[in-house]
C-alpha positions as CSV (number, residue, x, y, z in Angstrom):
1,X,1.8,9.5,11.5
2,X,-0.4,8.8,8.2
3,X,-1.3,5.4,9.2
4,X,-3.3,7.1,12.1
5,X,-4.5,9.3,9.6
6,X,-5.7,6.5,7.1
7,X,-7.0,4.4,9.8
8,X,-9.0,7.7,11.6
9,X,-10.4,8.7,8.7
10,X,-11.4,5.0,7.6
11,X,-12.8,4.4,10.8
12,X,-15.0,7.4,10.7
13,X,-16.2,6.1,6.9
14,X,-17.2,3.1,7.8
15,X,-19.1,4.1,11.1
16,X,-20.9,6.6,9.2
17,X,-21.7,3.0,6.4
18,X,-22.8,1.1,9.6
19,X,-25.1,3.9,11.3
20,X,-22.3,4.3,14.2
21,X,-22.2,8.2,15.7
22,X,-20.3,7.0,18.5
23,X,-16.4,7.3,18.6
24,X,-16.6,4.2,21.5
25,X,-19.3,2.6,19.2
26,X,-17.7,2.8,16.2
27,X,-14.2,1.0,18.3
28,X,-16.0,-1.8,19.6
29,X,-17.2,-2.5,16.5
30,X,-13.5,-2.4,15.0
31,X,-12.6,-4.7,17.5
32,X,-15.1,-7.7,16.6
33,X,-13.4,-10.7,14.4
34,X,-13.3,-9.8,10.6
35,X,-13.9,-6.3,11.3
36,X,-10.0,-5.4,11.1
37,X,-9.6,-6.7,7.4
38,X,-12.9,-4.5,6.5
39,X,-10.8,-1.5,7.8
40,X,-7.5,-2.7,6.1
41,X,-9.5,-3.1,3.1
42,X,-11.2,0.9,3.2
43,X,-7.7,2.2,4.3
44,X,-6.4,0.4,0.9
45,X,-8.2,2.3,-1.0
46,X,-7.2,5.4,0.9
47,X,-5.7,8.3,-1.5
48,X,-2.5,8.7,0.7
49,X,-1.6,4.8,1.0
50,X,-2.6,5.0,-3.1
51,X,0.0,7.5,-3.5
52,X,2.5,6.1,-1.3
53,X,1.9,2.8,-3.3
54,X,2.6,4.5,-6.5
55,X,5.9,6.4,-5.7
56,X,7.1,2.9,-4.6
57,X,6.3,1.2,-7.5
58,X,8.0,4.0,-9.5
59,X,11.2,3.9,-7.3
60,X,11.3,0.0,-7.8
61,X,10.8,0.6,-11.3
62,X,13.6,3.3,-11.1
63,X,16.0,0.9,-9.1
64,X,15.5,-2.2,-11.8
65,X,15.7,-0.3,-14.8
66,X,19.4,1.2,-13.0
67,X,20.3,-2.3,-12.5
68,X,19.5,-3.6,-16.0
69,X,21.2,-0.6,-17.2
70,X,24.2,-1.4,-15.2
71,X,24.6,-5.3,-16.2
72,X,24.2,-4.6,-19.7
73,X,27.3,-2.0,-19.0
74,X,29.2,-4.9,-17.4
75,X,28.7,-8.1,-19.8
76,X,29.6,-5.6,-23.0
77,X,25.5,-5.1,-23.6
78,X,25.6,-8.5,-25.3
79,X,24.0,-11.2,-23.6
80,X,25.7,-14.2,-22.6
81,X,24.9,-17.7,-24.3
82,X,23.1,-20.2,-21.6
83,X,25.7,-23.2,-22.2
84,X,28.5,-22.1,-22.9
């Protein structure tokens, strides 16, 4: 799975910022308060969660540009007066 990937490969990063050689150090110290949202933070930054970020975006992009496309098919591709 590429979260376990993201978060291994975090996890390693950041023991090797803190000093930690230890696997069993290095999850003890995941496990102390605060220290989760430094690890969500690295794995953000992560070049697989960047890329899965950006295909979503596109598709969302994709999927709203369909739709738009599609109204402006259904009202005529004139816009309707608020009002009236």
């Amino acid at each position: 799975m590429e979260w376990e990937e993201i978060r291994t490969e975090a996890l390693k990063n950041l023991g090797v910022e803190k000093g930690l050689r230890d696997w069993d150090k290095i999850k003890k110290w995941e496990m102390r308060t605060n220290n989760f949202l430094r690890l969500i933070s690295f794995a953000e930054k992560s070049a697989i969660l960047q890329e899965y970020t950006t295909l979503n975006d596109e598709f969302t992009k994709k999927l709203k540009d369909m739709n738009r496309k599609t109204d402006e098919k259904l009202a005529g591709g004139k816009e309707e007066a608020v009002g009236t």
